[in-house]
Z-matrix of the N, CA and C atoms (Angstrom, degrees):
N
C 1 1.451
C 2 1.533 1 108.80
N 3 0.926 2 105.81 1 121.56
C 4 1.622 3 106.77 2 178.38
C 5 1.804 4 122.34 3 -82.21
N 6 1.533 5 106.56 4 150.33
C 7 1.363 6 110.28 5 -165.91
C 8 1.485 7 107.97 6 -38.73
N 9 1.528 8 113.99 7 169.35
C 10 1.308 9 113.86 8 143.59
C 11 1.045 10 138.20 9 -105.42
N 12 1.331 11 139.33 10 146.63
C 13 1.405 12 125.41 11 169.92
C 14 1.567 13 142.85 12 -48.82
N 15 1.021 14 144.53 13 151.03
C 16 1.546 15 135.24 14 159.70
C 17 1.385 16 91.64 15 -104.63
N 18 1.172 17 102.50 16 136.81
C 19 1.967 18 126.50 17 151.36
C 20 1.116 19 80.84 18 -73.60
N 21 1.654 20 103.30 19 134.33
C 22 1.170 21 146.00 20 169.67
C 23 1.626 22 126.98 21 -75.97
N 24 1.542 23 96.22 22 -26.77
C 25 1.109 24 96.61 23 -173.13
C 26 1.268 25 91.29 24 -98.21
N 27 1.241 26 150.04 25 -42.66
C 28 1.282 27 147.57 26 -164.63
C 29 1.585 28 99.62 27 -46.22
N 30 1.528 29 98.81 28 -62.77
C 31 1.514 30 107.27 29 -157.47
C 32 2.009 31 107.64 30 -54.31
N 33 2.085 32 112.51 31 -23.83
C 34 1.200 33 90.75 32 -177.83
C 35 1.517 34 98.90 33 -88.92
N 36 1.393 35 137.77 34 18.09
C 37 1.028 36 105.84 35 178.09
C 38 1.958 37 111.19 36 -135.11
N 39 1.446 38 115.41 37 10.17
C 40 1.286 39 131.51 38 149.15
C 41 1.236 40 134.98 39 -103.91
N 42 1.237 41 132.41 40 153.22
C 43 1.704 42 127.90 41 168.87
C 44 1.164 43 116.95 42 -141.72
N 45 1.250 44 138.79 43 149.38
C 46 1.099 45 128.45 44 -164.71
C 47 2.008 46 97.65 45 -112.75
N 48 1.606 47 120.65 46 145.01
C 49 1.216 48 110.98 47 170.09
C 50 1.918 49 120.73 48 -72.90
N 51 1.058 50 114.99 49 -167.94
C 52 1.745 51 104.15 50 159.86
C 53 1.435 52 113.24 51 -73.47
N 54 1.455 53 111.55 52 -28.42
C 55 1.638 54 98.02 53 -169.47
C 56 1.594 55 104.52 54 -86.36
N 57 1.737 56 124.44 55 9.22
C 58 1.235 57 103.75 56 172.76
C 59 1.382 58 115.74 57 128.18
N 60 1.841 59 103.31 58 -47.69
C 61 1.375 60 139.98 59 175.63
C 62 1.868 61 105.61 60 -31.53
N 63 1.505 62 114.59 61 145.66
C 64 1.652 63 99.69 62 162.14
C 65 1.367 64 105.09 63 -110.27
N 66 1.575 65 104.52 64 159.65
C 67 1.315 66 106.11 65 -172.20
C 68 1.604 67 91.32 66 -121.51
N 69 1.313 68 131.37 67 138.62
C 70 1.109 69 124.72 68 158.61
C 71 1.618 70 132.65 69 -133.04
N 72 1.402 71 177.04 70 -75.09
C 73 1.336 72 166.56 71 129.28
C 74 1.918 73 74.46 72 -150.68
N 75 1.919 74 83.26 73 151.95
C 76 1.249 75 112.85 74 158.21
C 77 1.490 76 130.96 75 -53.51
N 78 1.458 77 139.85 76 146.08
C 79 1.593 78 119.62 77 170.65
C 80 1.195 79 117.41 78 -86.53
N 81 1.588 80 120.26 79 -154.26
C 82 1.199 81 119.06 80 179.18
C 83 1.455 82 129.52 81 22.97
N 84 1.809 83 86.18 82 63.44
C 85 1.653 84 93.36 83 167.32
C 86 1.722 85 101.99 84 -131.93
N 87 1.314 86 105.23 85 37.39
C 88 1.425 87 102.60 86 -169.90
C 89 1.871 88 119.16 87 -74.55
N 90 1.311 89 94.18 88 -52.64
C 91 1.763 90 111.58 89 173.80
C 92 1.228 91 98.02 90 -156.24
N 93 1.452 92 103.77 91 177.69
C 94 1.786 93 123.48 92 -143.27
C 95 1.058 94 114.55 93 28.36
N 96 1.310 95 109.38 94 80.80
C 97 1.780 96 133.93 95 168.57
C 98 1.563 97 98.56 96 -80.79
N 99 2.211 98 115.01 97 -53.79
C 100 1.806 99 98.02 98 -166.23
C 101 1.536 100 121.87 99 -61.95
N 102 1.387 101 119.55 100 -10.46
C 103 1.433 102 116.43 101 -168.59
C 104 1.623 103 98.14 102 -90.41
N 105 1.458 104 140.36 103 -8.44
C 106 1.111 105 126.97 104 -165.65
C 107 1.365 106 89.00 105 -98.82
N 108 1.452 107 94.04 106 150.19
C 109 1.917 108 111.01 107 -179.52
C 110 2.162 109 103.45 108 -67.99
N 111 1.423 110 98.00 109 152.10
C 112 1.594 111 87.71 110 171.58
C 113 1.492 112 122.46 111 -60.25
N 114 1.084 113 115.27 112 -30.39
C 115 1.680 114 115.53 113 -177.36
C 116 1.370 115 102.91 114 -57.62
N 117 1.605 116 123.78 115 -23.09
C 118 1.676 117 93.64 116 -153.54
C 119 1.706 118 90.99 117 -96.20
N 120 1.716 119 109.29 118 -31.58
C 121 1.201 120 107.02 119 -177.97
C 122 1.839 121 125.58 120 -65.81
N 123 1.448 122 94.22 121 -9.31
C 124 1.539 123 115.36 122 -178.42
C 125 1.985 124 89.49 123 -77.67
N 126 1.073 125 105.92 124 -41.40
C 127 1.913 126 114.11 125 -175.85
C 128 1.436 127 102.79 126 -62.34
N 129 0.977 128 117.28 127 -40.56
C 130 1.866 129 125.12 128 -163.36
C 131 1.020 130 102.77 129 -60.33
N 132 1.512 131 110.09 130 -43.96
C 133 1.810 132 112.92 131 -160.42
C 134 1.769 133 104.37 132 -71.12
N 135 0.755 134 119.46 133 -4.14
C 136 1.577 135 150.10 134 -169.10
C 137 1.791 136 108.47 135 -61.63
N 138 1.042 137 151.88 136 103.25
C 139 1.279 138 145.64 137 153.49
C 140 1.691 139 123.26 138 -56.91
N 141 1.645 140 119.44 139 128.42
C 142 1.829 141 99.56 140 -158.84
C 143 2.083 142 73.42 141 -131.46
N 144 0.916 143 75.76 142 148.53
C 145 1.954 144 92.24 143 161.91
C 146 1.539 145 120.94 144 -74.28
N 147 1.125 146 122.29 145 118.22
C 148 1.113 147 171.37 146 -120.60
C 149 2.187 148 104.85 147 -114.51
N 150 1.153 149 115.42 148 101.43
C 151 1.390 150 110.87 149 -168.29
C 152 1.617 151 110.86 150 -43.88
N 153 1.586 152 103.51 151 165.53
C 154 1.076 153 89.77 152 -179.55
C 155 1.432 154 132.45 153 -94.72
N 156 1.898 155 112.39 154 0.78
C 157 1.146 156 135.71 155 -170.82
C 158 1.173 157 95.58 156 -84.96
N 159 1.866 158 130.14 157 -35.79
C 160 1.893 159 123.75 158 174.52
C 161 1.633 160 92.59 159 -70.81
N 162 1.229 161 125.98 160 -23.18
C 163 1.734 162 104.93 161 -164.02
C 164 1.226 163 111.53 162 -81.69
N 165 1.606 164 127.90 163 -5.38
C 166 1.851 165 137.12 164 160.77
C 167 1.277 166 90.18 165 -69.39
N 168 1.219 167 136.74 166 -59.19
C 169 1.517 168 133.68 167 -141.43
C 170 1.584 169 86.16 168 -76.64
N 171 1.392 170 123.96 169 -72.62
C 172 1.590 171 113.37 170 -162.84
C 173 1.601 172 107.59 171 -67.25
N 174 1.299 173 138.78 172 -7.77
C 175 0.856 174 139.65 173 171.15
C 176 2.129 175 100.64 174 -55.15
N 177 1.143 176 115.70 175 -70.96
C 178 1.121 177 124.86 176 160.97
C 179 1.171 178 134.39 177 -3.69
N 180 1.528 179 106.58 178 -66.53
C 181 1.568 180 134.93 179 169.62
C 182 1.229 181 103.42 180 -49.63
N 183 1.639 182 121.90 181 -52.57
C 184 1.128 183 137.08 182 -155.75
C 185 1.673 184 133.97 183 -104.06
N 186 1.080 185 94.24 184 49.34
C 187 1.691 186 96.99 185 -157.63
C 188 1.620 187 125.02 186 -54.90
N 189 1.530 188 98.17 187 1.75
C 190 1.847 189 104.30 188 -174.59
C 191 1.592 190 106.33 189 -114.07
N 192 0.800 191 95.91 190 -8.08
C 193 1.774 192 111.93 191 -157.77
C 194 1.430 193 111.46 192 -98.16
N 195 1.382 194 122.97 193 -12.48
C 196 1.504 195 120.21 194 165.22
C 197 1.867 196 121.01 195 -118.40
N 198 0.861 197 94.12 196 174.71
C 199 1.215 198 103.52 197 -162.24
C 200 1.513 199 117.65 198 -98.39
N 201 1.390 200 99.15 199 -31.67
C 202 1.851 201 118.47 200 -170.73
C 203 1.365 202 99.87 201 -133.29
């Protein structure tokens, strides 16, 4: 049986924790960074957990990258 792939892009922009959990970055941090106040851009940099109905789907994408 031959390997599988990882989407590439998935993997730079999901992670999975040990218990399984997804971790993913905030959106809308693409452009117009000077008009946002520092607190929120201080929030962005922030990693938030990730539903659990996207964590089947990238699980998928990702066949090396999770744990459970």
């Amino acid at each position: 049986m031959p390997k599988l792939k990882t989407h590439k892009g998935a993997a730079a922009r999901f992670k999975f924790t040990k218990t399984g959990k997804l971790l993913r970055m905030k959106g809308r941090q693409g452009h117009f960074r000077r008009r946002k106040p520092k607190r929120v851009k201080r929030q962005m940099r922030q990693t938030m957990a990730g539903s659990a109905s996207d964590a089947k789907n990238v699980r998928a994408v990702l066949p090396y990258g999770s744990t459970k």
